[in-house]
C-alpha positions in Angstrom: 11.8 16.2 2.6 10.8 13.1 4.5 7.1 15.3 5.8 6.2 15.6 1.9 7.1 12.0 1.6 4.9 11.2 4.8 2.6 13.2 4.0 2.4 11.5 0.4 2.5 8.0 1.4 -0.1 8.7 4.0 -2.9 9.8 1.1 -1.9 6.7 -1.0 -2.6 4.4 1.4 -5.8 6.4 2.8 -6.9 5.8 -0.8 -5.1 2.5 -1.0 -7.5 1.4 1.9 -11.3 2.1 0.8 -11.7 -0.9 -0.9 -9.9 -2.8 1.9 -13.6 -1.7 3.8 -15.3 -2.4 1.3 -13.5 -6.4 1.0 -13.5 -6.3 4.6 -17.2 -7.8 4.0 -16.1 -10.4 1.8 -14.2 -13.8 2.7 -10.8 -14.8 1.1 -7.2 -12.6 1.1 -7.1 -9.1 -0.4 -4.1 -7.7 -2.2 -3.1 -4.4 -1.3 -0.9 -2.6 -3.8 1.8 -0.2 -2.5 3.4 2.5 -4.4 5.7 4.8 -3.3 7.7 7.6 -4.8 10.8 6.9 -2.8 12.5 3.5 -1.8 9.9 0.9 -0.1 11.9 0.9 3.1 11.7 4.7 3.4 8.2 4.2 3.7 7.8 1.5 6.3 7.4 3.4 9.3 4.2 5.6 8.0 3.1 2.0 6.4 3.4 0.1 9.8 0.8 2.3 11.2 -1.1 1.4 8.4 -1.3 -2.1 9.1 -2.2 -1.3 12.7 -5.5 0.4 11.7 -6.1 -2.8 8.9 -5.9 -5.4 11.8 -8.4 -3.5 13.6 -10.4 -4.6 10.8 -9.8 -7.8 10.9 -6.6 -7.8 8.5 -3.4 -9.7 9.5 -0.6 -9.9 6.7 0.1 -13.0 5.5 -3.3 -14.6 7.1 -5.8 -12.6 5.1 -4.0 -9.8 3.3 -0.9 -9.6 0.8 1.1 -6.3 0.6 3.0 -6.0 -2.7 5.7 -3.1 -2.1 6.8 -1.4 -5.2 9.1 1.9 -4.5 10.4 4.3 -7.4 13.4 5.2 -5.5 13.2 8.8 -6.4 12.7 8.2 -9.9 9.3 9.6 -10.7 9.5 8.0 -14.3 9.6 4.7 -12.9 6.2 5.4 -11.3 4.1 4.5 -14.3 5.9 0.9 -15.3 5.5 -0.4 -11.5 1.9 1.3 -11.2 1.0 -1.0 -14.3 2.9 -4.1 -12.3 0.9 -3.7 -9.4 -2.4 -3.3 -11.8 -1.1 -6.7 -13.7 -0.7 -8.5 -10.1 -4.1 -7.7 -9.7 -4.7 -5.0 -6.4 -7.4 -4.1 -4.5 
């Protein structure tokens, strides 16, 4: 169902980006963690448009701002080990 899967990784990283704003304020490189349900490259054409709308802010990846890509590959019980490894590298 890749509109569910759209439609899903669009809400994460609407969430994802609020504290981006926020940072946005503040000097130094944010980390933006990614989590998806399916495979990270799945996911790379909704998250491309993502980073569109963060350079308008002033984001550029790899100048200012880290992505760190985690994808479950289908496997929702792999969602809660690589949600606590994006919390131990630290996210925005």
């Amino acid at each position: 169902m890749p509109d569910r899967r759209s439609f899903v990784l669009a809400i994460t990283l609407s969430i994802l980006a609020s504290p981006v704003a926020v940072a946005a304020e503040q000097p130094g490189r944010a980390r933006i963690g990614v989590l998806s349900t399916s495979s990270v490259s799945d996911g790379l054409e909704m998250f491309k448009v993502f980073q569109e709308r963060l350079r308008e802010f002033g984001y550029v990846e790899g100048q200012n701002v880290v992505f760190e890509f985690r994808g479950a590959d289908g496997k929702n019980e792999r969602l809660s080990s690589l949600a606590r490894e994006l919390l131990r590298l630290n996210v925005e």
